[in-house]
Steps between C-alpha positions, in 0.01 A plus 500: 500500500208518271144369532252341249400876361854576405537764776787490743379418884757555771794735510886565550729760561763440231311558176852594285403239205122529479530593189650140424146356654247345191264747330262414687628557848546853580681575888229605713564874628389480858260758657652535836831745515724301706461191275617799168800589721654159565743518209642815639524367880652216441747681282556783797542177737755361265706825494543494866636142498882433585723368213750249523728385256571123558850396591553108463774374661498149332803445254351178370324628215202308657147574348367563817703724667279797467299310674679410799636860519108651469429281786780580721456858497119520575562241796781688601343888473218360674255517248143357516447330118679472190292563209647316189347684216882492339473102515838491670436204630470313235682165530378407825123380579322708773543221742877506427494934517333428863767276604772784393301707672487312860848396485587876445293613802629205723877657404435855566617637778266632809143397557313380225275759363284218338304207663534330172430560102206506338485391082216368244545102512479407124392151552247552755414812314443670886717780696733314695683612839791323614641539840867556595504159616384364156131423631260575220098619498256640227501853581143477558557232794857677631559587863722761361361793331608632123604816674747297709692359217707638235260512204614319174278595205655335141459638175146370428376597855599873423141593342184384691658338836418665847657471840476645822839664567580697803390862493854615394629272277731546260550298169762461270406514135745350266572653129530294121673611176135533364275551801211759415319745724205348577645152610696721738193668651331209525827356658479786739168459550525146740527771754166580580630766748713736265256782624556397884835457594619211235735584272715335192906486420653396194791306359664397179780304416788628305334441127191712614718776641671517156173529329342772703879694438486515152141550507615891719760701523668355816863439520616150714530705791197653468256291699111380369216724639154336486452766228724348249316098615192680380660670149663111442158395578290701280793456173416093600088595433563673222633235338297233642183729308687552196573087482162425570315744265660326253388143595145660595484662130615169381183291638290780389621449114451151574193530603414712218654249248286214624210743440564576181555141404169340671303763322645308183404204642877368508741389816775701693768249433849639661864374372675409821856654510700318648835587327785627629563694140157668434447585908821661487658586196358856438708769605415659853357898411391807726097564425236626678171292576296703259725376207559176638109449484411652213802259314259215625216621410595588134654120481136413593280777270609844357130565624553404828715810583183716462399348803832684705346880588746582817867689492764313470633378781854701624669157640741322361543116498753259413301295183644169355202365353102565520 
């Protein structure tokens, strides 16, 4: 978040693509040393988190069985929230994810663990709890606590949202083919407690698992540590930075282009591509960013490419066309 001086006010944890920010935001190095060491807590909290593979037992091919599945085994092992940073449930609204998740604790065996379910209403825009007995309140106005329901927190509610959980919580983070590290932490981070007595497990479905095996030397009997979630992770934000410096180079020649012009007192005027033939008839090629930029910037002005004074850049990208 920047203010009216172009300096950035306010701070988080995950800073892995700061370098993606504009030119004129730089990511504010905090004074205090807890705030330097949250990247490496949260990852030490993360390596101490319980991996599960997710077994579906659905042989309907339906699109939300991962879903179902996700929520049956946190009800079921008695966990406190499921923290969809994976987006596994998508294909159900949160309304219809809290109904899953009340008939599931209504058809567990025992005494319910949960008083009820709490979820972000969409419509009302509000925290919701509903009640085991389908009675509904604004969280703010509920007779029954956060901490005494299980805790549903959706994709979007995974940065930013804040509950008051029991004191040892647990919540189950779920995994994407192309989550990134820092949507993870902050996924992690709902629990306010990590440093208390909360604490985070993790599951995938089968196409994740797959992922994170070719990704490390693991055999199929060989089961996922939290150190190889972290490796698929970090490969994920690697890629993610390597994909956007070459969008956030591409503004920046823009940008320089419509500089260039206006100084000749003439109009950026862009040819909209819409074409199947010229968006994706060129060949697919290994580069790295360096090259990929400096191509664009030599399409703009030889002269341009004076302007490009750091190393190359080591990563290499998939490029189809600047």
């Amino acid at each position: 978040m920047g203010n009216g001086r172009g300096h950035q006010v306010g701070f988080s944890g995950t800073n892995d693509l700061d370098f993606l920010l504009p030119g004129n935001l730089k990511q504010t190095i905090p004074e205090e040393q807890e705030l330097r060491a949250t990247n490496g807590k949260m990852v030490a909290h993360l390596m101490k988190a319980k991996f599960h593979p997710l077994v579906s037992n659905n042989t309907t091919s339906s699109p939300t069985a991962n879903a179902h599945a996700v929520i049956k085994f946190a009800v079921e092992s008695s966990l406190s929230a499921l923290i969809d940073v994976g987006a596994l449930m998508a294909g159900l609204s949160n309304g219809e994810v809290a109904d899953a998740i009340l008939e599931t604790i209504r058809g567990s065996q025992g005494p319910a663990a949960y008083r009820g379910v709490v979820y972000f209403d969409v419509d009302d825009r509000k925290w919701t709890v509903r009640s085991l007995l389908g009675q509904s309140w604004h969280l703010s106005n509920s007779p029954i606590p956060a901490q005494d329901t299980f805790a549903y927190y959706d994709e979007s509610r995974c940065r930013g949202a804040d509950l008051k959980l029991k004191k040892d919580a647990v919540g189950l983070l779920t995994l994407s083919p192309a989550l990134c590290k820092d949507a993870l932490m902050q996924a992690a981070g709902r629990l306010r407690g990590l440093d208390w007595g909360q604490r985070v497990e993790i599951c995938a479905p089968a196409d994740v698992c797959s992922l994170i095996r070719d990704l490390i030397p693991t055999t199929s009997s060989t089961p996922i540590e939290p150190a190889h979630v972290i490796a698929f992770v970090m490969a994920n934000t690697e890629k993610s930075g390597a994909d956007g410096l070459v969008q956030w180079s591409a503004h920046g020649v823009h940008w320089l282009r419509s500089q260039q012009l206006a100084a000749e007192g003439k109009a950026l005027c862009e040819q909209e591509l819409v074409e199947l033939s010229v968006l994706y008839n060129d060949p697919e090629q290994d580069t790295t960013v360096y090259d990929a930029v400096l191509q664009r910037l030599e399409k703009l002005s030889p002269a341009a490419t004076t302007a490009i004074t750091t190393t190359p850049a080591s990563t290499t990208i998939q490029l189809r066309q600047l």
